[in-house]
C-alpha positions as CSV (number, residue, x, y, z in Angstrom):
1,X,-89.2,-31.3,6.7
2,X,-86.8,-33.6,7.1
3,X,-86.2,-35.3,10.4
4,X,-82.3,-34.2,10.4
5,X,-83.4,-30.6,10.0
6,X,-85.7,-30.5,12.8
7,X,-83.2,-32.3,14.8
8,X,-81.2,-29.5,13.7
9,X,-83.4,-27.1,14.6
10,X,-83.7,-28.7,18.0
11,X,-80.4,-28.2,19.0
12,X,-79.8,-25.3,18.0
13,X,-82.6,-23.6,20.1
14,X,-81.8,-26.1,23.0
15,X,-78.4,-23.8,23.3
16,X,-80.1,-21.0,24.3
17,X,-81.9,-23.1,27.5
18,X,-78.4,-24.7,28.5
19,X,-77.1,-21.1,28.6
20,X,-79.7,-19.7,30.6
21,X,-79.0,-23.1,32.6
22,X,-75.2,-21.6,32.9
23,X,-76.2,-18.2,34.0
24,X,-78.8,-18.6,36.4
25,X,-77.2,-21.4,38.5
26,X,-75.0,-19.9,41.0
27,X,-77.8,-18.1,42.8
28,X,-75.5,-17.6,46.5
29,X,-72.0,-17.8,46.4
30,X,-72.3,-20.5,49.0
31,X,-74.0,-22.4,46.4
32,X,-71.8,-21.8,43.5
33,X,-69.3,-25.1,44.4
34,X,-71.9,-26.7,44.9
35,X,-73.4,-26.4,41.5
36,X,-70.1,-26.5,39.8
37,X,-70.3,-30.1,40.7
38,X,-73.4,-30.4,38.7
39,X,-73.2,-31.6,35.2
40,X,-74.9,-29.7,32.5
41,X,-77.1,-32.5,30.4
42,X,-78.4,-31.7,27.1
43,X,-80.4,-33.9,25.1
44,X,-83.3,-34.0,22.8
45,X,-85.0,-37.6,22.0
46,X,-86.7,-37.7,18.3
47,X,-87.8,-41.1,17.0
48,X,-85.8,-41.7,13.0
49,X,-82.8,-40.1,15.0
50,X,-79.6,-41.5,16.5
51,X,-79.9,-40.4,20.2
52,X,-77.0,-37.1,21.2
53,X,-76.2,-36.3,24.2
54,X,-73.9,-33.6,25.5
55,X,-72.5,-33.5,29.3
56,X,-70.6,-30.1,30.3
57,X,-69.1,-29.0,33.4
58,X,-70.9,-26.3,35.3
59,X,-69.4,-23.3,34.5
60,X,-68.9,-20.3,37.0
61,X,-69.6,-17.0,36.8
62,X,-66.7,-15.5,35.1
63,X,-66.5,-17.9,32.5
64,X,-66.8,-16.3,29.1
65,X,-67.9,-19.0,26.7
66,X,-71.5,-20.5,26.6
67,X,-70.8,-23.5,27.8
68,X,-68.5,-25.1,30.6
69,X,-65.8,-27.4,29.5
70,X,-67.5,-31.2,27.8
71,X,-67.5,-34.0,30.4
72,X,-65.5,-36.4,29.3
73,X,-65.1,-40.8,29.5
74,X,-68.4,-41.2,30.9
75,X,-70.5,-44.4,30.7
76,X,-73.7,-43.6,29.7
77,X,-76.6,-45.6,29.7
78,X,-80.0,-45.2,28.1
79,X,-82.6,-47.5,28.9
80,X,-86.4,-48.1,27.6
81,X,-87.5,-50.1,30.3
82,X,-87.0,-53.5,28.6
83,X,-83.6,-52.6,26.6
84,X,-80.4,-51.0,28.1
85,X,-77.8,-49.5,25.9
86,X,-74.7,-48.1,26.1
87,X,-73.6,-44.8,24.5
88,X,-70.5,-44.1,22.7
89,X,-68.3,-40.7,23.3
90,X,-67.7,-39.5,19.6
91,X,-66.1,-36.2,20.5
92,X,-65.4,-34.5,23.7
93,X,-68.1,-34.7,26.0
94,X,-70.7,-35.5,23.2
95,X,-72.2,-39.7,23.4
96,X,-74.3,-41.2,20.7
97,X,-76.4,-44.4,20.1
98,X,-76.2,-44.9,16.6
99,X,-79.1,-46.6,16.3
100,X,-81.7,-44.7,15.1
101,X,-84.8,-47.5,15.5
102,X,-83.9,-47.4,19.2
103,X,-86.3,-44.7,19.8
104,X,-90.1,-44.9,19.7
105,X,-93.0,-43.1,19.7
106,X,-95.0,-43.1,23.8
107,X,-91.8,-44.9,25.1
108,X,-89.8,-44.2,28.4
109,X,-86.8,-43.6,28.2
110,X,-83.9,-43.1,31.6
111,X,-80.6,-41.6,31.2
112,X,-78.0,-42.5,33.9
113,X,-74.1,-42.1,34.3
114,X,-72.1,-41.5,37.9
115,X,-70.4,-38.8,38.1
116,X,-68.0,-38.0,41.5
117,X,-69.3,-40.7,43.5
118,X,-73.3,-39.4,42.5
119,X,-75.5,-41.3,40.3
120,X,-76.9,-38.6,37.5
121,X,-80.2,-39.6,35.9
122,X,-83.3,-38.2,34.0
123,X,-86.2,-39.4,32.7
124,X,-88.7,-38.6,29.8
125,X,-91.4,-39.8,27.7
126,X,-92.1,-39.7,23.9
127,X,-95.0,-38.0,22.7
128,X,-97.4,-38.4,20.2
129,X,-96.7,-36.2,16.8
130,X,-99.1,-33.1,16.5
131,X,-102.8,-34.0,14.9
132,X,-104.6,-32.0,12.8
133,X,-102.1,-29.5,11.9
134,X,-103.8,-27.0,9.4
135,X,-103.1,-23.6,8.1
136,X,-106.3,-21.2,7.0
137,X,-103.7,-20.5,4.2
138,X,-100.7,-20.9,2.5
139,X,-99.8,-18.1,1.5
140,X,-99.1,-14.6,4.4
141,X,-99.8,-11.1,2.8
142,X,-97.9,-8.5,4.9
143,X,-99.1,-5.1,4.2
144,X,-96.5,-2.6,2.7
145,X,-96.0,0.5,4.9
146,X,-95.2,4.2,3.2
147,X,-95.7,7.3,4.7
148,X,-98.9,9.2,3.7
149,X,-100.6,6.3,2.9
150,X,-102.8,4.0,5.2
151,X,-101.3,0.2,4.9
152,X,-104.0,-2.7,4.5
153,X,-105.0,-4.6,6.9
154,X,-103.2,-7.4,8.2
155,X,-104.8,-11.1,7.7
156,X,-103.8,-13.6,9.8
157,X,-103.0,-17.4,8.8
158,X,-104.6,-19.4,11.9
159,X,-103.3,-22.3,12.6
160,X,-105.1,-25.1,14.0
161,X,-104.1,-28.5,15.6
162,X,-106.0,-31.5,17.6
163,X,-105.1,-30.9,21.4
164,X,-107.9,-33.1,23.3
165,X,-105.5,-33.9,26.2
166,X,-103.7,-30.5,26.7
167,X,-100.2,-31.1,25.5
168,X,-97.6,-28.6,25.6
169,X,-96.3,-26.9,22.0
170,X,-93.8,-24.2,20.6
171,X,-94.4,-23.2,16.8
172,X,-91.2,-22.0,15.0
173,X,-91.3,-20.3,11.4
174,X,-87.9,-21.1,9.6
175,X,-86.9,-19.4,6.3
176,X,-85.5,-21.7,4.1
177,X,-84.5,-19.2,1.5
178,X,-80.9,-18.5,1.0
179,X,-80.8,-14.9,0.9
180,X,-84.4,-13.4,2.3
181,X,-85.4,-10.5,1.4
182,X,-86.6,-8.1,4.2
183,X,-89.8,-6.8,5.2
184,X,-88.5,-3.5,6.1
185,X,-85.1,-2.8,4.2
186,X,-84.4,0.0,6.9
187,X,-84.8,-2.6,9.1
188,X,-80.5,-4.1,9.5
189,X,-81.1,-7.3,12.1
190,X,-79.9,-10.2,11.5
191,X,-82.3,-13.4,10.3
192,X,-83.3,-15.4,13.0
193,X,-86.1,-17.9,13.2
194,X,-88.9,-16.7,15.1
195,X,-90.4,-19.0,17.9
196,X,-93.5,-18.8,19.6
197,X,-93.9,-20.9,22.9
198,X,-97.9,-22.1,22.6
199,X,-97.9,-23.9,26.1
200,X,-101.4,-25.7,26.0
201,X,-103.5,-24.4,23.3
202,X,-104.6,-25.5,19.8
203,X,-104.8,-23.2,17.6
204,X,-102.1,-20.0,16.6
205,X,-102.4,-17.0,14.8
206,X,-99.8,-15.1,13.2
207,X,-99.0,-11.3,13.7
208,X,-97.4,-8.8,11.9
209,X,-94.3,-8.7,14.0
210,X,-93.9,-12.5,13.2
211,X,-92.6,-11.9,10.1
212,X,-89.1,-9.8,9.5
213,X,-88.5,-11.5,6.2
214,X,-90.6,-12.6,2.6
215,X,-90.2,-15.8,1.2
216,X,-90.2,-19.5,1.8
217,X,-90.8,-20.6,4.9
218,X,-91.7,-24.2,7.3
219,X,-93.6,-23.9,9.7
220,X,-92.9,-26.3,12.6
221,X,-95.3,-27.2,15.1
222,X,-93.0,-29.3,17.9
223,X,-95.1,-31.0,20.5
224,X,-92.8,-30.7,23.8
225,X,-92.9,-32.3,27.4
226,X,-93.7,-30.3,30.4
227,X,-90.1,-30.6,31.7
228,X,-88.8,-28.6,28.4
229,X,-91.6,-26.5,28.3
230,X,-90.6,-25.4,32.2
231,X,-87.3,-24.9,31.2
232,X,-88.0,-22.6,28.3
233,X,-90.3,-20.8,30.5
234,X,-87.5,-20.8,33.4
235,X,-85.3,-18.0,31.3
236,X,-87.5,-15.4,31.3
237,X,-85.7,-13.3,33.4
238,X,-82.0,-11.7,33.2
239,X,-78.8,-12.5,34.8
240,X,-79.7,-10.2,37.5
241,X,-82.2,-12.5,39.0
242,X,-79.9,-15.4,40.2
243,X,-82.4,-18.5,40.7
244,X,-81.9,-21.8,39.4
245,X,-84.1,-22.4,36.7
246,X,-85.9,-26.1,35.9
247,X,-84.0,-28.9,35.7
248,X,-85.8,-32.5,35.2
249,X,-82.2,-34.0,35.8
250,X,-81.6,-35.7,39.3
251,X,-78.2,-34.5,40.6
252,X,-77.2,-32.5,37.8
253,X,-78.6,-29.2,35.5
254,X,-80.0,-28.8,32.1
255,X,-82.5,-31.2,30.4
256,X,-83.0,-34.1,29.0
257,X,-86.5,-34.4,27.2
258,X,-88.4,-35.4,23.9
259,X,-90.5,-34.3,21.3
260,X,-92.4,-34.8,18.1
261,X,-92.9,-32.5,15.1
262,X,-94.8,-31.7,11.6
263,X,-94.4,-28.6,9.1
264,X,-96.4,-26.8,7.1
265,X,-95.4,-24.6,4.0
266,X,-95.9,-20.9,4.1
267,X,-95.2,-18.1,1.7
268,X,-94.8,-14.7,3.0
269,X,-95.1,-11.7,0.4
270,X,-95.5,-8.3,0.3
């Protein structure tokens, strides 16, 4: 897959921890100024693409859109311990390095911008692409269900990757067909991609509730830091339990991490 679309990918699903950032954050309401001073960092480090990052304000608790309002006129810096840079606002709390050589493969990288008299930083490290990614097959059978009859069996596809010093992966089947058909046309949810976080395993077999719709699909294995790991883990609960989930950003919310990726192909049928 190309390195835009997992990018792509990649932000999209980084949303959905940002939110969860939002929701959870005002735990007390002695603590919700407090956090509203906070900025909300979002950013996702890929080497072969120009570096994004988004700054929000904190939002409070009867804000109805996802985000707070974007950050704007800050001067960010990004540095890789040799190299500072500076990054450029190109729309409304969103600053880019357009320089997509900038970032590398095991390098460290440190965010930092002041914000209300408070120096915000954050730091991560890029890791090593996945190994050894294999599928047992390309092609997933998934057994056709009618009443009165006994379906097949369902088959797995294992997949298997090289994991000797216990990284931390998510796996993430995309269908890349325009109009998928469905598994079960009773079945009237809308197509989303289905994600699996792995945590510290190699291997991953798929289940029969993976799968919602036939056809094409990539199958993305991201190798992830602890810090977005923690965060993904962080939102498992509901807006009714009001901690503040993991942030690896010093003075601020949200995260600011890295990650690698490789696909596989993978046909579903029926």
């Amino acid at each position: 897959m190309e390195i835009k679309e997992i990018y792509r990918y990649v932000v999209l699903a980084g949303i959905a921890v940002i939110v969860v950032t939002s929701l959870f954050s005002c735990k007390k309401e002695n603590a919700v100024l407090a956090d509203y001073t906070r900025p909300v960092v979002q950013a996702y480090l890929i080497p072969g693409t120009i570096v994004t990052v988004k700054v929000y304000y904190q939002k409070y608790l009867d804000d109805t859109i996802s985000h707070g309002f974007p950050l704007k006129a800050l001067k960010l810096k990004l540095s890789d311990g040799t190299q500072s840079v500076s990054l450029t606002e190109t729309a409304d709390g969103v600053y880019q390095y357009a320089d997509s050589s900038f970032i590398k493969d095991r390098m460290t990288y440190k965010l930092s911008f002041d914000y209300l008299d408070k120096t915000i930083s954050a730091e991560t490290t890029v890791p090593d692409k996945p190994v050894g990614f294999s599928a047992s097959a390309n092609t997933q059978a998934v057994p056709v269900f009618s009443f009165g009859t006994e379906p097949e069996a369902f088959v797995p596809v294992v997949f298997k990757w090289s994991n000797p010093d216990q990284g931390h992966y998510m796996m993430v089947f995309k269908n890349t067909d325009a109009y998928p058909s469905r598994v079960n046309s009773r079945d009237t949810r809308a197509y989303k991609d289905a994600e699996e976080i792995l945590g510290q395993v190699s291997s991953f077999q798929t289940q029969q509730m993976t799968f919602n719709f036939l056809g094409n699909y990539k199958v993305l294995l991201f190798r992830i830091n602890k810090e977005y790991s923690d965060a993904l883990n962080s939102g498992g609960g509901t807006s009714l339990n009001l901690t503040n989930p993991y942030t690896n950003v010093v003075n601020g919310l949200g995260v600011f991490t890295a990650m690698r990726a490789d696909t596989l192909d993978l046909k579903v049928y029926q």
